[in-house]
C-alpha positions as CSV (number, residue, x, y, z in Angstrom):
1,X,90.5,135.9,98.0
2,X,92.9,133.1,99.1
3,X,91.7,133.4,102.7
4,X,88.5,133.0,101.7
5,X,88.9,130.1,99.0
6,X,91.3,128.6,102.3
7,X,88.4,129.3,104.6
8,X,86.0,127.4,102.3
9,X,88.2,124.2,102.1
10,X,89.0,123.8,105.5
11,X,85.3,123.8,106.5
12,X,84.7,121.7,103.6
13,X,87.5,118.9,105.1
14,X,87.7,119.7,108.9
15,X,83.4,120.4,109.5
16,X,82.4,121.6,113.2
17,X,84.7,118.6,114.6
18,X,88.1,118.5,112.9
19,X,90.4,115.6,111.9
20,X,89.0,113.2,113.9
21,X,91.4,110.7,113.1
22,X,94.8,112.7,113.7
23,X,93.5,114.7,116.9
24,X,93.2,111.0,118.4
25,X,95.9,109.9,117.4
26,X,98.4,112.8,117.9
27,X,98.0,114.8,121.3
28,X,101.1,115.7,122.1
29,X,101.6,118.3,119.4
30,X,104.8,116.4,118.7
31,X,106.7,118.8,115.8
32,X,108.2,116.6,112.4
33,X,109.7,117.2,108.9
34,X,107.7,115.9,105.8
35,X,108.9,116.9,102.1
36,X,106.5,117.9,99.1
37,X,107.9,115.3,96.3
38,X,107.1,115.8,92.5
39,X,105.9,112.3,90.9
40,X,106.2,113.9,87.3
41,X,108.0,116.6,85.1
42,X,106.4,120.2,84.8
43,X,106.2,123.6,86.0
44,X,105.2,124.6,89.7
45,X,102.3,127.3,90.3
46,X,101.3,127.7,94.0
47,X,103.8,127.5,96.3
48,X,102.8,130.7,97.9
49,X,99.2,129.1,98.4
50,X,100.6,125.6,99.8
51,X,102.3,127.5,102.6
52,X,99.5,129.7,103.2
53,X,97.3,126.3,103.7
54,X,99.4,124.8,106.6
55,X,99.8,128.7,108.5
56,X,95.7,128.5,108.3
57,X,95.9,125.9,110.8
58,X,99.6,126.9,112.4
59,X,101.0,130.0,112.0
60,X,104.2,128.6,113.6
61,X,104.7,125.7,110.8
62,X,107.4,126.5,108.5
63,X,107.2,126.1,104.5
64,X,110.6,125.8,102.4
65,X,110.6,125.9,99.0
66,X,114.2,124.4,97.9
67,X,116.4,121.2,97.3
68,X,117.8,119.2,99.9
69,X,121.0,120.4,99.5
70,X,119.6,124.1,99.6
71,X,121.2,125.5,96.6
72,X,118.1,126.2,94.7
73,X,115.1,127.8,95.9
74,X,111.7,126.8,93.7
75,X,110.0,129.7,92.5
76,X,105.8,129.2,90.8
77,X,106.9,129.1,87.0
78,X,110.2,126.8,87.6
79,X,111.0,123.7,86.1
80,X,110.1,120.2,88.1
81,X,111.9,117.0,88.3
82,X,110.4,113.6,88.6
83,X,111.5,112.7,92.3
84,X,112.3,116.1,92.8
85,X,111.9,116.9,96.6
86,X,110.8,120.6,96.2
87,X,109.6,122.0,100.1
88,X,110.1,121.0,103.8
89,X,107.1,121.3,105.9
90,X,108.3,121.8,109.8
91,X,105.6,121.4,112.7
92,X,103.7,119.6,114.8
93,X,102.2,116.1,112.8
94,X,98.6,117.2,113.3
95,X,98.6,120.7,111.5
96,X,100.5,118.5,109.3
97,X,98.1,116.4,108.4
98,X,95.0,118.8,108.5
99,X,96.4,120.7,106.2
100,X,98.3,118.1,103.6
101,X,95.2,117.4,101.7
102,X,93.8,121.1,101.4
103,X,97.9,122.1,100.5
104,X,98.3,119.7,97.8
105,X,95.0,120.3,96.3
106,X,96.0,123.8,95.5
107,X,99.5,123.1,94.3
108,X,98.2,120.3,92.1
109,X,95.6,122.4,90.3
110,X,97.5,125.1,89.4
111,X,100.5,123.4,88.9
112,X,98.3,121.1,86.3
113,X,97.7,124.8,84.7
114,X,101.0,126.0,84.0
115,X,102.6,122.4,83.1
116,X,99.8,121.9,80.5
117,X,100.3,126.0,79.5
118,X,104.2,125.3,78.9
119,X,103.2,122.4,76.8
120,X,101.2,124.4,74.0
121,X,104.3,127.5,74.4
122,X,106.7,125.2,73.9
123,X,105.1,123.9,70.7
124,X,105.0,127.5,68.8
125,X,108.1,128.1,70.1
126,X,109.3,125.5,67.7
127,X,107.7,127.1,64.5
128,X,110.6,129.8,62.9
129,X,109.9,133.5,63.6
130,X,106.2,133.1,65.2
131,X,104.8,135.7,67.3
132,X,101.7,134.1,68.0
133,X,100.6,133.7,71.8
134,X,98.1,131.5,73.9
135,X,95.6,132.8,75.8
136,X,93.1,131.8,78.3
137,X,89.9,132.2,78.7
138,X,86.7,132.8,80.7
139,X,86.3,128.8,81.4
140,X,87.3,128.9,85.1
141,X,86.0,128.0,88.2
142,X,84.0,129.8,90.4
143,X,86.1,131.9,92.7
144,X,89.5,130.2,91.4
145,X,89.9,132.8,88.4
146,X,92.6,135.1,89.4
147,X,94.7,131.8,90.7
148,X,94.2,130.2,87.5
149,X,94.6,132.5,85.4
150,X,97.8,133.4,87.6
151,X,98.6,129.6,86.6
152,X,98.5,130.5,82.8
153,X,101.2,133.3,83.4
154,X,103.5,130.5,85.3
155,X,103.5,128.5,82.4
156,X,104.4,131.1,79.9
157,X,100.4,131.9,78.5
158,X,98.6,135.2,78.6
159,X,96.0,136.4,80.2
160,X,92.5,137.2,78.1
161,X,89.9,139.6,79.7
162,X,89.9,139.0,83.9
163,X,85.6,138.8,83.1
164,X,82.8,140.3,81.8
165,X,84.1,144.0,83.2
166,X,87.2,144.4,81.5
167,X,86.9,144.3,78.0
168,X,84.0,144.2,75.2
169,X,83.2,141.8,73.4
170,X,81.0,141.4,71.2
171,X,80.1,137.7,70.6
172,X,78.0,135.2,67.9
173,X,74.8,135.4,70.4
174,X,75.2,139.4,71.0
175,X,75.3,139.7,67.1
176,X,71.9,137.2,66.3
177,X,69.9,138.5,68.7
178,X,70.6,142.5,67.9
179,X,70.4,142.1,64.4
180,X,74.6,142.8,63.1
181,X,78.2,143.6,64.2
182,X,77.9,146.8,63.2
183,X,74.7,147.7,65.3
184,X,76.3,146.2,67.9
185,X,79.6,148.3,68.1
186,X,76.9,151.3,67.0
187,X,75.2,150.7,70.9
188,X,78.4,150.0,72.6
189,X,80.5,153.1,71.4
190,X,77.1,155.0,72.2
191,X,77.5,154.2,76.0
192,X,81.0,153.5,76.5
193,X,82.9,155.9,73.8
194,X,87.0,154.4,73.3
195,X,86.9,153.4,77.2
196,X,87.2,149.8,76.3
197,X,89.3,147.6,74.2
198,X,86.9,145.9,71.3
199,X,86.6,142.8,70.2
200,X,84.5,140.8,67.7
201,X,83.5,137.3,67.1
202,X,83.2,136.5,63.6
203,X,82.3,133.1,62.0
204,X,82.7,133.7,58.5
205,X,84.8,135.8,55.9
206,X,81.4,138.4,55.9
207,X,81.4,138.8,59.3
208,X,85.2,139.6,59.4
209,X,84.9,142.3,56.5
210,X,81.5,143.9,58.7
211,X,83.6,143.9,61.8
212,X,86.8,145.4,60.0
213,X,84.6,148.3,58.5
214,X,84.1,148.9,62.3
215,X,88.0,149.7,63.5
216,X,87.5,147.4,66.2
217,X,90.4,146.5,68.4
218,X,90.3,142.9,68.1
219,X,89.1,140.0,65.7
220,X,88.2,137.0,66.8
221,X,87.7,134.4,64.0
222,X,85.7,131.4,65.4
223,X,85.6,127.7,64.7
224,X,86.9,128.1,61.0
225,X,88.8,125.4,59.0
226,X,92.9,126.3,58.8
227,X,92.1,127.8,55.2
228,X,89.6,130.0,56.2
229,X,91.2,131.0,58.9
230,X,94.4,132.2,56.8
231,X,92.0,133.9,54.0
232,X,90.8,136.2,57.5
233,X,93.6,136.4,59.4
234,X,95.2,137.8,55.4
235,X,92.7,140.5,54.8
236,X,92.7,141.6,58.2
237,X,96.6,142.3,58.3
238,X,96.3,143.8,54.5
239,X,93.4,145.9,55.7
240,X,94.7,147.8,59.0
241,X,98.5,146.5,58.3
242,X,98.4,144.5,62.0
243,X,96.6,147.3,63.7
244,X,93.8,145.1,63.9
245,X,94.6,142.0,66.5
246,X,93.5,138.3,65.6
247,X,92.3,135.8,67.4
248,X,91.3,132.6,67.0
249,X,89.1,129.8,68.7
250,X,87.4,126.7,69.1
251,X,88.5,123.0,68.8
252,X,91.8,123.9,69.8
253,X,94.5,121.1,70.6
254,X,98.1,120.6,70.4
255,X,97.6,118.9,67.3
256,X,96.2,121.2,65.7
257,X,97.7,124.2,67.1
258,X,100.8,124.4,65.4
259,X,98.7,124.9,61.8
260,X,96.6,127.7,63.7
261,X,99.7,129.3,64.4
262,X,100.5,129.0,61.4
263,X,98.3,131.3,59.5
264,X,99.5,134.1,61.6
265,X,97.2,135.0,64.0
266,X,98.3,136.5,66.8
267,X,96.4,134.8,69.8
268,X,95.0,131.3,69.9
269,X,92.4,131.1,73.1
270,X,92.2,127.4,74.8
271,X,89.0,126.8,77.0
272,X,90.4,123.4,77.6
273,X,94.1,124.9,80.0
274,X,91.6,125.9,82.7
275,X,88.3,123.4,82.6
276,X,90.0,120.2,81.3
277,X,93.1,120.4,83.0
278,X,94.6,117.6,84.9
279,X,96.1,118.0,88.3
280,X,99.9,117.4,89.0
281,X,101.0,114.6,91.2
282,X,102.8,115.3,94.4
283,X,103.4,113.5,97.5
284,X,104.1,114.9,101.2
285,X,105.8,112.1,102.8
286,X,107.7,112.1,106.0
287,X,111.1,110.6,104.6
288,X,113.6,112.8,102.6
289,X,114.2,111.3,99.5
């Protein structure tokens, strides 16, 4: 998959000609040092991918992940410094440079993923005795899934259903157009059996007493006000004793996360760590700093 997604870029940035500028202006294949530098504070996802970018082009340039002084190695899901320098690249100036761009695009993404993760696990990790963890979602794009949501494991998330192959559910568009919940767990158990997990989406109190009178696996209560959301999360736990998962979604943020948590579900699902997410800020520059 990385080959591939590598594959793609590089014909995407290179064409049928190549770096037009660098082949002209490098032709000796003179080798050099350049250092990956964090511009901001946050958790590194991708290492492993930024080295694979720069062997694409030279399977003779070296990638180091560690300090200057080499007492540290970086590892995807460590913490990062402002003005950090976190790898050496070693080889020639134009794989260098053919590859920076396509590197640092990688590295940036999912290092934007797991900083933005730790932020929201950080947060419930400040409300006493809560159990309650972040998941991500189906919101990805195409053919980055399994490195995002390897991103949302780096920064301390878990992972929801990998797609549409993995897990049922059973959501508010499923429900409308085949008439209830319970008609649709009826079909589903009728071609699957207990193969796969369950879940339901429910957007009201109703819909979370239909789905519990179905022993599904998980509940999923959807766009509700914080009150709401406690009353269900409540009868759900006093109705299977916890046996029954929660989940809830929609409008999340970090300002309101902290009062989701609250009520005591035990996943909160955030579209927003995978579509929305802002990319981390290196530099590759040819000075050690």
């Amino acid at each position: 998959m990385i080959q591939k997604l590598l594959e793609m870029a590089f014909l995407e940035d290179l064409g049928d000609i190549g770096d037009i500028t660098s082949d002209a202006i490098f032709t000796d294949n003179k080798l050099d040092n350049y250092y990956l530098v964090a511009k901001q504070d946050g958790v590194l996802c991708g290492a492993d991918i930024f080295a694979c970018a720069f062997h694409y082009i030279d399977k003779e340039c070296k990638v180091e992940f560690s300090l200057s002084n080499k007492e540290k190695s970086f590892l995807d899901g460590d913490l990062l410094k402002c003005g950090q320098q976190i790898a050496k690249v070693q080889g020639s100036i134009n794989t260098i440079l053919k590859a920076e761009r396509v590197a640092i695009n990688f590295i940036s993404h999912l290092s934007g993923i797991a900083t933005e993760v730790r932020k929201w696990v950080d947060l419930l990790s400040l409300i006493p005795n809560n159990n309650t963890k972040i998941l991500d979602t189906r919101k990805t794009l195409p053919g980055w899934r399994q490195l995002q949501k390897y991103a949302v494991k780096c920064g301390g998330g878990t992972n929801h259903r990998m797609g549409l192959y993995d897990m049922v559910m059973i959501k508010d568009n499923h429900i409308d157009s085949i008439g209830s919940i319970t008609k649709a767990v009826e079909i589903i158990r009728s071609k699957w059996g207990e193969r796969f997990k369950i879940e339901v989406e429910t957007r009201t109190l109703k819909e979370v007493q239909e789905a519990l009178t179905n022993n599904v696996d998980i509940i999923m209560v959807d766009n509700m006000d914080i009150d709401t959301m406690k009353e269900a999360v409540k009868l759900i736990n006093i109705k299977t004793g916890g046996k029954i998962k929660t989940e809830a979604s929609g409008n999340m943020n970090l300002e309101r996360v902290k009062a989701v948590a609250e009520t005591g579900v035990d996943y909160i699902s955030v579209g927003s760590l995978t579509h929305s997410v802002i990319a981390f800020d290196f530099s590759l520059r040819k000075i050690l700093v």
